[in-house]
Structure formats: structure tokens, C-alpha cells
N, C-alpha and C positions, 0 to 999 in steps of 0.2 A: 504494500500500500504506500503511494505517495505521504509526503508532508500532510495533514489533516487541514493545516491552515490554508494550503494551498488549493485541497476540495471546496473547503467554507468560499472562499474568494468566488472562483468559480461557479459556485452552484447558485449565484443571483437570479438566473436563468431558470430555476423550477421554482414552480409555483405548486405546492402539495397540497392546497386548500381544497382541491375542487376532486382529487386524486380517489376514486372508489375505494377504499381499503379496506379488507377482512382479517382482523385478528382468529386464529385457530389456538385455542389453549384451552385443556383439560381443566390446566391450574388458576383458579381465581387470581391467586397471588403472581402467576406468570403473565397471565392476561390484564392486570393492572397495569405491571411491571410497562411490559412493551405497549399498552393501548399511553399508558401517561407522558413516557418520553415520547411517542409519536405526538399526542395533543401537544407538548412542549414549544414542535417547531412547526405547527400548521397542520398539522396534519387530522385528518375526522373520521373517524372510525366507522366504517359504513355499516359493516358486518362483525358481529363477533360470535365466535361461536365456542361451544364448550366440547363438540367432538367433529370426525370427520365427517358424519353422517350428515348434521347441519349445515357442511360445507359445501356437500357435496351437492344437495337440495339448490341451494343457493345459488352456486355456479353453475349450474344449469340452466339458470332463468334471467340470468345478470351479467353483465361485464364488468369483470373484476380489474383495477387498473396495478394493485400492488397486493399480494399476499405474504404474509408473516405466518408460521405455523410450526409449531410443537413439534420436537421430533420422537417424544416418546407420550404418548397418551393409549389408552387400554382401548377394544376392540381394534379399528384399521389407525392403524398408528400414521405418524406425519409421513413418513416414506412412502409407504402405500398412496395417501391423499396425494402425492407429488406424483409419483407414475400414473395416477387417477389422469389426474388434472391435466397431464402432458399427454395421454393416449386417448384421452376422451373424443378430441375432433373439433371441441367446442373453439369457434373461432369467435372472439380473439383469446377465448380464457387458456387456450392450450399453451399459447407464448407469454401469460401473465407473468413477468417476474416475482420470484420466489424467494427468502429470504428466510430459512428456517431458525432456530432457536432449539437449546437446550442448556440443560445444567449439567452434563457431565460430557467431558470431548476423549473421546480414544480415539488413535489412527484408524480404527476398524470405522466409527463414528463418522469421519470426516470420508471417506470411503462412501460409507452409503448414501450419505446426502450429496454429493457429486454424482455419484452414481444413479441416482432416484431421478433426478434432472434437474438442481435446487440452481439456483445462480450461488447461491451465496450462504456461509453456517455464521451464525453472531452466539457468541458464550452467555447464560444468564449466571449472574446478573449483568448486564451490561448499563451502562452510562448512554443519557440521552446521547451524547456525542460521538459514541462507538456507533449507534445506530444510525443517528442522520450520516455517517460520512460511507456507512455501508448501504443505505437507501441513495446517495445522490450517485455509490458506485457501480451500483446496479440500474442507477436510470441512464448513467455513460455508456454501460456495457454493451461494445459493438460486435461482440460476440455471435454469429451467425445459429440459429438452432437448427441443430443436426437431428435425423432417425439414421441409427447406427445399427443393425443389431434389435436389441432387445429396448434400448438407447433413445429416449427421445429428447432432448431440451438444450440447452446452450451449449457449445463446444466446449470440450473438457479442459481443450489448451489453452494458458493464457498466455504463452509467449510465444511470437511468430513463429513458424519454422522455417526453415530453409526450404526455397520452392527444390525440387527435384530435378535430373535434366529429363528431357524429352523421353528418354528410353529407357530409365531405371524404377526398377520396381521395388518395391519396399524389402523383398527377399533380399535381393541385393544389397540394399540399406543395411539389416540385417547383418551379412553375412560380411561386411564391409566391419560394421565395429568389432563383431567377434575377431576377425581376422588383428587388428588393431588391437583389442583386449590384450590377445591370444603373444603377439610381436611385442607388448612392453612387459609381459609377465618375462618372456624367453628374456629380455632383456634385463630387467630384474635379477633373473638368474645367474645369469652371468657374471651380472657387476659384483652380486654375493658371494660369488664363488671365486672372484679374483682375487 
């Protein structure tokens, strides 16, 4: 993430008054959490809801313009409501930006919520601040959304890649760093052994 001051400047240009938004949260105390720093900087709570089923109801019938949602609540937990909401079809709510929340982060954690199709994971508790500069970096995000696979929602990568040449397949790609691996390990050896 950029200087934070450097989002605040920039973000003159949204206006989150008018912005459909649905809190998802099982927890009273989760869903104050993020509904009160959202009212902080403009933002109005269109929808809230205490499980995915409510949500689900909801976006169905609505255009949602930002979703926030829980990543652990009992019956169809927040991962599920994201593969939901991404396979559905529902145009526009299938590309809504997504923003999920939780209180406890594993690698396994940040895995599934990339994985589900989330743009984005914020830690509770979190600071109004932590949130508006992840809601103004998710309304930047020129991230193209992909169906990969099994895979549906924003590109997983965030940093350009090397375009390819004309004739080279990813096998290649492949078979190109192993060989590299492969030539500094033997090299390694060497040096060790002199």
C-alpha cells in the first residue's frame, strides 16, 4: 500500500454519500464496528444484514455499489456469499466490489478470501482510517475481472507481469526458471565445495 496521506489527497474525487452499501455481519458488535467508521467519512449504510441469506434476498433485487462482509458467520459463511455473489450473473452485483472483514488472519485465511473472488481482506478491529484508504483502494482498483477455472472476480495479480514473446508458452516459462533454479543451486555447489 502506498503513503495513506497520499490516498486521503487523492481521493477528493469520490463522493461515498450516494454509494449503495451492505454491511454482512453475524456480529452486532462487528457490524457497528464497520457500519460506524463507514458513517465517519460519508458513507450510508443501505443494507445490513445479520447473515448471508439476507444478503442474498437482497442482491437479487438491488444494485449493490460496495459490499463489506464477514468472513466467518455460521450457516453459508462470507466465502461462500462471495463465490455466490461472483457466479450469480446478477449484472452489475456480480462485479460489486468486495471488501471482506475478520478477526483472526492465517495464510490459509488470506488464501480463501483471494480465492472466493474478494478484492480486498481488512483485520477487525480496524480504524476508520484503515478502512477509508482500503475502500478508496478498491474504488482505484483497475484490476480486470477474470472467470479462470473454478475462479471468478478481480485478477489475483497485483503487479504487472512481463508480457510474453509471441511464441512462448507458459510451459516454457516454467521450464525456463526451473532450469535457472536448477544452474544456481549447481553453482552453489561448487562454490561450497571449493
Amino acid at each position: 500500500m502506498s503513503n495513506f496521506n497520499d490516498n486521503l489527497r487523492d481521493s477528493a474525487v469520490f463522493n461515498l454519500a450516494s454509494a449503495v452499501t451492505m454491511v454482512v455481519d453475524d456480529s452486532a458488535f462487528g457490524m457497528e464496528l464497520t457500519a460506524g467508521a463507514l458513517r465517519g467519512f460519508g458513507v450510508q449504510i443501505r443494507y445490513a444484514c445479520a447473515d448471508a441469506g439476507q444478503a442474498i434476498d437482497i442482491i437479487k433485487d438491488h444494485p449493490i455499489d460496495l459490499l463489506f462482509v464477514d468472513c466467518d458467520m455460521p450457516g453459508l459463511d462470507g466465502h461462500e456469499l462471495v463465490r455466490w455473489v461472483r457466479n450469480s450473473g446478477l449484472e452489475p452485483n456480480a462485479f460489486v466490489p468486495i471488501i471482506m472483514t475478520t478477526a483472526h488472519v492465517r495464510k490459509s485465511k488470506v488464501a480463501l478470501v483471494r480465492d472466493c473472488g474478494a478484492n480486498f481482506l481488512v483485520t477487525k478491529p480496524f480504524s476508520p482510517a484503515t478502512l477509508l484508504e482500503r475502500v478508496i483502494w478498491v474504488a482505484r482498483d483497475s484490476r480486470p475481472y477474470l472467470e479462470a477455472g473454478n475462479y471468478k472476480g478481480p485478477d489475483r495479480r497485483f503487479n504487472p507481469t512481463k508480457p510474453r514473446d509471441y511464441d512462448e508458452r507458459r510451459s516454457d516459462m516454467v521450464a525456463l526458471a526451473a532450469k535457472i533454479a536448477s544452474d544456481k543451486a549447481a553453482a552453489a555447489a561448487v562454490e561450497t565445495a571449493s
